[in-house]
MDAnalysis code that builds the backbone (N, CA, C; Angstrom):
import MDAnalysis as mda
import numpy as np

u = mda.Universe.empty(222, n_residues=74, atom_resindex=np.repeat(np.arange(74), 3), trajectory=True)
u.add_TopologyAttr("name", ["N", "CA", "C"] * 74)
u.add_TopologyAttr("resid", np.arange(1, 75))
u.add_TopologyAttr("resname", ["UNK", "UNK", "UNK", "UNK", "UNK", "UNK", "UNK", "UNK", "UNK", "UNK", "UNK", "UNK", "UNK", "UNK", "UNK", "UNK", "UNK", "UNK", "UNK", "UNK", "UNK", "UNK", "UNK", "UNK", "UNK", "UNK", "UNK", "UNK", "UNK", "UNK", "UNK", "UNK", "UNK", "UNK", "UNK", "UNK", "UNK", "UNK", "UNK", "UNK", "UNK", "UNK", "UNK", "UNK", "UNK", "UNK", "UNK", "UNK", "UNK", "UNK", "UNK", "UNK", "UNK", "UNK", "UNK", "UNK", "UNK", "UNK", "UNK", "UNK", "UNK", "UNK", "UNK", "UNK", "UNK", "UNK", "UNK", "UNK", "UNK", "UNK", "UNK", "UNK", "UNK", "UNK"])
u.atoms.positions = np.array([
    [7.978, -8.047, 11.033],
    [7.290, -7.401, 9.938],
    [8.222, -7.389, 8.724],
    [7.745, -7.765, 7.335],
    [8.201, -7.787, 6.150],
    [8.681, -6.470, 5.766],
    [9.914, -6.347, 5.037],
    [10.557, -4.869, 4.317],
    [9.039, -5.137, 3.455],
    [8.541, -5.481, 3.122],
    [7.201, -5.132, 2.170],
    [5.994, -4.566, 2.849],
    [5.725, -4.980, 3.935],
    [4.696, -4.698, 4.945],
    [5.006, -3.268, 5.525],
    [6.367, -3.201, 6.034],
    [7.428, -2.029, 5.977],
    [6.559, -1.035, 5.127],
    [6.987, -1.386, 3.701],
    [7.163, -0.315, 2.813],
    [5.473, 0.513, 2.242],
    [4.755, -1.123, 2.613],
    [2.878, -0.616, 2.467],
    [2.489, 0.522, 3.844],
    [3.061, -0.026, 5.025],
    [2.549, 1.175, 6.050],
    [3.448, 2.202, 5.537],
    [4.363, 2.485, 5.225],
    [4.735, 3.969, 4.975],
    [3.953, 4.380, 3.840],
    [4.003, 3.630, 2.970],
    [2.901, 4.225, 1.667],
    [1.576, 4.422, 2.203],
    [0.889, 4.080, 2.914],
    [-0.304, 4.370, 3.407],
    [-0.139, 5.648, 4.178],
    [0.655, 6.076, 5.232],
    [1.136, 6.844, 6.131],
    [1.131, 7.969, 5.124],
    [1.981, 7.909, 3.864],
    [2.164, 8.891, 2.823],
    [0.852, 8.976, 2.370],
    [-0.193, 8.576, 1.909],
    [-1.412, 8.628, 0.926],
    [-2.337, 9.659, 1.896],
    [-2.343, 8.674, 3.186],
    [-3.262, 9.705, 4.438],
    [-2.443, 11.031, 4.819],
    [-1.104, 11.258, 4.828],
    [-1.234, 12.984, 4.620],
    [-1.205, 13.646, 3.235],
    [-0.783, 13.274, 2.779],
    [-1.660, 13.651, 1.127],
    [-2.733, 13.966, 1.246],
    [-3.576, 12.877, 1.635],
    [-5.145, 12.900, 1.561],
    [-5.731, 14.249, 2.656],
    [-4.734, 14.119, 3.665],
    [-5.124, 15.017, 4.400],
    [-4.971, 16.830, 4.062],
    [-4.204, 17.250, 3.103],
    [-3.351, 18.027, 2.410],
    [-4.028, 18.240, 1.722],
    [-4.744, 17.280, 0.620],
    [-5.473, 18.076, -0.236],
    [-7.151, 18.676, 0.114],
    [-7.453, 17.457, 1.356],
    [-8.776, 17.977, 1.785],
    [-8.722, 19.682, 2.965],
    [-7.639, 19.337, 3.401],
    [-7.416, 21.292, 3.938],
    [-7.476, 22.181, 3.399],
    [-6.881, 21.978, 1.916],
    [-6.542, 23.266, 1.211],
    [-7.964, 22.851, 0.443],
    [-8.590, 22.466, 0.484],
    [-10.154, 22.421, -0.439],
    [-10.992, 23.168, 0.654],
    [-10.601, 22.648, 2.065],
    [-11.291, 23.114, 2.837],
    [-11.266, 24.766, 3.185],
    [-10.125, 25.481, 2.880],
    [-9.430, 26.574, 3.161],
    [-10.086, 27.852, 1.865],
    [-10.753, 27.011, 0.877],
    [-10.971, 27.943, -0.098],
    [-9.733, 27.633, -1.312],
    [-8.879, 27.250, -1.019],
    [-8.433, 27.053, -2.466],
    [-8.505, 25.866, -3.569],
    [-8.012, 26.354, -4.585],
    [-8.167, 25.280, -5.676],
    [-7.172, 24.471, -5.247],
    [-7.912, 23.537, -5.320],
    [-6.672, 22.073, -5.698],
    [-6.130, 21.903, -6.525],
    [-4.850, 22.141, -6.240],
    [-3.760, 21.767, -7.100],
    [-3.520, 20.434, -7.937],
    [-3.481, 20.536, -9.652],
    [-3.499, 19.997, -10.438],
    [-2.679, 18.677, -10.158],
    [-1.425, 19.138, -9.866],
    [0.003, 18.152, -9.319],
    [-0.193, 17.763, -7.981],
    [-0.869, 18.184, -7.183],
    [-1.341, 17.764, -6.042],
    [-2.209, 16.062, -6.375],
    [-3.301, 16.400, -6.965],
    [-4.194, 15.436, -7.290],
    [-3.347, 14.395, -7.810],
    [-3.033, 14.585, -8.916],
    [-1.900, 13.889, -9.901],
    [-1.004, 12.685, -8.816],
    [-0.096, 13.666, -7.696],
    [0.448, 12.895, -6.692],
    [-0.305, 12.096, -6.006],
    [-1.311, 12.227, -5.591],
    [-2.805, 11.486, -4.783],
    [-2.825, 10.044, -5.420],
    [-3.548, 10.705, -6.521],
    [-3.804, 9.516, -7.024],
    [-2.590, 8.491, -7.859],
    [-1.297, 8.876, -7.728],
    [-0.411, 8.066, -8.253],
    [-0.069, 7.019, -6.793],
    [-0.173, 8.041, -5.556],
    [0.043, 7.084, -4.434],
    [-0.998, 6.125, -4.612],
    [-1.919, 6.511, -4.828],
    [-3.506, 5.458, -4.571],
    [-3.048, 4.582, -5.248],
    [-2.189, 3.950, -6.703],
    [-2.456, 3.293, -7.444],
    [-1.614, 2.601, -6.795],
    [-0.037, 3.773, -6.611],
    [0.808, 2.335, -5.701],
    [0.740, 1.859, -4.457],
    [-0.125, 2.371, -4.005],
    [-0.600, 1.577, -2.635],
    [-1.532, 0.722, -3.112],
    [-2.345, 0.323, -3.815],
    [-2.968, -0.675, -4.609],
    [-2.063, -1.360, -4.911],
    [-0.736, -1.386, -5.790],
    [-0.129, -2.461, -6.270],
    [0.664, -3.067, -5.349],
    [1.218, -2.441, -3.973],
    [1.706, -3.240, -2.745],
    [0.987, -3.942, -2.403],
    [-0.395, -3.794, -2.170],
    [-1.158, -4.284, -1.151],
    [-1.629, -5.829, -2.135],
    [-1.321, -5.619, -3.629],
    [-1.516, -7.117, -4.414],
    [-0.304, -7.674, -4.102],
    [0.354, -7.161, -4.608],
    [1.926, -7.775, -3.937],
    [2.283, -8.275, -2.496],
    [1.709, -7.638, -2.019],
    [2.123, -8.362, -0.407],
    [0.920, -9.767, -0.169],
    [-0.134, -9.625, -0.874],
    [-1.145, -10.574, -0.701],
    [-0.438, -11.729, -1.472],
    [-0.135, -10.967, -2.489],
    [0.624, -12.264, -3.234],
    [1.661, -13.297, -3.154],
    [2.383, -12.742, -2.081],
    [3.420, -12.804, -1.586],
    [3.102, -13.766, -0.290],
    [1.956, -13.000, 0.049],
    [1.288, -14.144, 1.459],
    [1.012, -15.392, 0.983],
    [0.165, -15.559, -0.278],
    [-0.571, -16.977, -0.367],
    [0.833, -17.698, -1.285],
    [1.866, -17.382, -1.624],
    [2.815, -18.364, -2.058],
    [3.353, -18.573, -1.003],
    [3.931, -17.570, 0.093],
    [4.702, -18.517, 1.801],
    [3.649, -19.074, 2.056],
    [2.326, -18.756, 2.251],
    [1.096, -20.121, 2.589],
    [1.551, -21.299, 1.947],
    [1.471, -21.418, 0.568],
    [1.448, -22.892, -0.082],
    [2.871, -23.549, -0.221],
    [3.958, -22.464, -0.015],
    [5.351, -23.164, 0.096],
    [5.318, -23.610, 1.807],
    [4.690, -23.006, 2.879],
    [4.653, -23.875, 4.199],
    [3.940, -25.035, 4.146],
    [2.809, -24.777, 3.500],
    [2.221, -26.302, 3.479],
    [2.520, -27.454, 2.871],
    [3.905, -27.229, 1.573],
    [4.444, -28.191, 0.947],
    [5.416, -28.390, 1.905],
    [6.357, -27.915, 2.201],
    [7.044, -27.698, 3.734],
    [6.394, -28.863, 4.792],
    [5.520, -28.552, 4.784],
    [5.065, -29.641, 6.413],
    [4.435, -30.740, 5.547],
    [3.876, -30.984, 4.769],
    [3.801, -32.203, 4.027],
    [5.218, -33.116, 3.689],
    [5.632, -32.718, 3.345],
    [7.469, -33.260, 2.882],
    [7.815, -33.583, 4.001],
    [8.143, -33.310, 5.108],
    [8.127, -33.117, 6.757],
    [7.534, -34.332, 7.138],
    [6.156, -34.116, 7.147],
    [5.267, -35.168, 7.702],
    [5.289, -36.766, 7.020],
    [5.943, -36.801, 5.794],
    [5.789, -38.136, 5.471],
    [7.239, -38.631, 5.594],
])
């Protein structure tokens, strides 16, 4: 597993107790916290920008293996 793949499951791991954190205390009767949300959704964005990044990251080792075994093959 990639230090990037690494670093998306912990960011996910982080977003889902967040997520879980703010839906208790909604559930509990209190207000949701302003900086709470704020944190939420800053994870959301960077777990969005890993998850382009690691994709991105996939389809260039895709097309650098396939130049790889072409070069290879002839």
């Amino acid at each position: 597993m990639s230090r990037l793949d690494q670093a998306a499951r912990r960011l996910q791991s982080a977003l889902d107790r967040l997520d879980r954190a703010v839906v208790s205390k909604a559930a509990q009767g209190g207000a949701v916290d302003d900086d709470l949300r704020a944190a939420l959704e800053g994870t959301r964005r960077e777990n969005a920008r890993l998850q382009a990044a690691a994709a991105q990251a996939t389809t260039r080792l895709d097309a650098a293996i396939g130049r790889l075994r072409a070069v290879l093959e002839d």
